[in-house]
N, C-alpha and C positions, 0 to 999 in steps of 0.2 A: 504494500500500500504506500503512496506517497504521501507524500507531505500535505496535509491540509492548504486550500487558498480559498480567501474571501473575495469575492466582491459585492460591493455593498452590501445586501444580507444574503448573496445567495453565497451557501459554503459547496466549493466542489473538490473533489480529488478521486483518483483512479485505481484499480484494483485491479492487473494487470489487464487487459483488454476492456476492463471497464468503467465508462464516465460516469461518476455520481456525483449529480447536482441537487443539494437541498434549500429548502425555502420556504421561510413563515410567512403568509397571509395571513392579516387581520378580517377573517373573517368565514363563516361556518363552510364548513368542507362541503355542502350539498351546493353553495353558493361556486365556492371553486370550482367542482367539479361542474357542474352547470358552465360556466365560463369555458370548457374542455369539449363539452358534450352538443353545445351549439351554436351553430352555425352563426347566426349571427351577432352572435358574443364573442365566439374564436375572431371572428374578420376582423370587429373592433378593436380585438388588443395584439393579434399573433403576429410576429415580428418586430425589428428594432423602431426605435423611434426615429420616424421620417422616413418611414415605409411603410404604402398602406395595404391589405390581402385582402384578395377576392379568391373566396370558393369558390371552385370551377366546378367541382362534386362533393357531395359529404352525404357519405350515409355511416352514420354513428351507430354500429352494428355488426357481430361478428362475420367476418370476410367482407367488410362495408368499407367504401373505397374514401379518403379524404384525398383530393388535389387542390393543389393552391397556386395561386401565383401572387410574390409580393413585389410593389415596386417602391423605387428610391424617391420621394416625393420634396426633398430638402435638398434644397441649390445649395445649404452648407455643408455638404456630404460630399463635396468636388467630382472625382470619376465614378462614385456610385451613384447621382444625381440620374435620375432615367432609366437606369440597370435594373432588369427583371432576376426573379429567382425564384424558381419552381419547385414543388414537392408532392410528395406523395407520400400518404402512408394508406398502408393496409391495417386493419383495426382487426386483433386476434380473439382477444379477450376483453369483453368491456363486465365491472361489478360495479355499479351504482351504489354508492358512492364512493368507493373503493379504491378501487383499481381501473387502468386503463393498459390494454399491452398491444402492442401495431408494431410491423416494421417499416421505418420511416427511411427514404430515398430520396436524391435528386434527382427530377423528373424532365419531361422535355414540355411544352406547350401541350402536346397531345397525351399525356400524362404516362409517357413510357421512360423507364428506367433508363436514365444517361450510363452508359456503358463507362469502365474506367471509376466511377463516382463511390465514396465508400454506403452501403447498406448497411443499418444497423435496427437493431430488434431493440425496444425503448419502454421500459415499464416505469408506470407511474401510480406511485401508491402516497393516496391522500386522508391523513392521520388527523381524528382531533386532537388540538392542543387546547385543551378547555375552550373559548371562545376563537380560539383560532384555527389554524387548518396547516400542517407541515406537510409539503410537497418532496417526496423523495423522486427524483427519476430516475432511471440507472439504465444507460445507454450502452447495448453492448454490442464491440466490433468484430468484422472478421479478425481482425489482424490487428498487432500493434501500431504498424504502419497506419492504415484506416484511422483509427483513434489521434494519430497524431498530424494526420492528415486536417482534420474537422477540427481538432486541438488549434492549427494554423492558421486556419478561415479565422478564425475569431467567437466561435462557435457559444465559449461563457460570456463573452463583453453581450453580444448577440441576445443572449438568453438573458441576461442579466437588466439587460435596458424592455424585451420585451418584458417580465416579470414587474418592471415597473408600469409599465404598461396596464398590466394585468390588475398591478394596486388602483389604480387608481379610478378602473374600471369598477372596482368593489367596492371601492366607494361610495362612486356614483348611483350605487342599484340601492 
């Protein structure tokens, strides 16, 4: 296991081919999960900030297909200003309010697997913490390469700005 790292509350570190990223929300786990579970609560927070996602498909259901496409909508984001970025996950397991398990991919426009691109299998288990809700996800790759490949993208900064995203969504409700 390595070394613990924070950013701002989300804590993550890896266990050999595997990402774990955790994360308190203020606020009850049916609410969180609801924010995971639809469609038009994923668009409003899923991605970093000053990129907005549009579901292209979402059936939130075993072997139920999510595709997305997010774009760069912030002229202070310089070369990523316009830049699309696709996904796809496959939804294996969903437990209301529980658990959620998919394997999630970079996808093309037509929601087909970019070849080359790492695929990883992503469980996410949503815990009450008395009034609160602790988000475990725990990403796992083929390969250590993979892992350090998505490590490179930016992939915690990434999570960590959508996740605020996500507060302030639960807020708002």
């Amino acid at each position: 296991m390595s070394e613990n790292k924070s950013t701002n509350e989300l804590t993550t570190f890896t266990e050999g081919k595997v990402l774990v990223m955790e994360r308190i929300f203020n606020a009850p786990r049916s609410l969180v999960f609801e924010a995971f579970s639809d469609s038009e609560r994923l668009e409003s927070w899923w991605g970093p900030k000053g990129w907005k996602t549009i579901n292209r498909q979402f059936e939130f259901k075993p072997e139920g297909v999510w595709h997305y496409c997010m774009t760069c909508e912030d002229e202070n984001q310089g070369d990523f200003y316009g830049q699309e970025s696709r996904g796809m996950a496959i939804y294996h397991e969903i437990v209301a309010p529980e658990k959620i398990v998919y394997t999630d991919m970079f996808a093309d426009d037509k929601g087909n697997a970019i070849a080359g691109m790492p695929e990883l299998l992503v469980t996410m288990i949503f815990t009450e913490d008395g009034d609160k809700t602790k988000l475990i996800t725990r990403s796992e790759f083929a390969t250590l390469e993979n892992l350090q490949q998505v490590l490179d993208m930016g992939v915690v900064q990434g999570t960590s700005s959508q996740y605020e995203r996500l507060d302030d969504l639960l807020k708002n409700i």
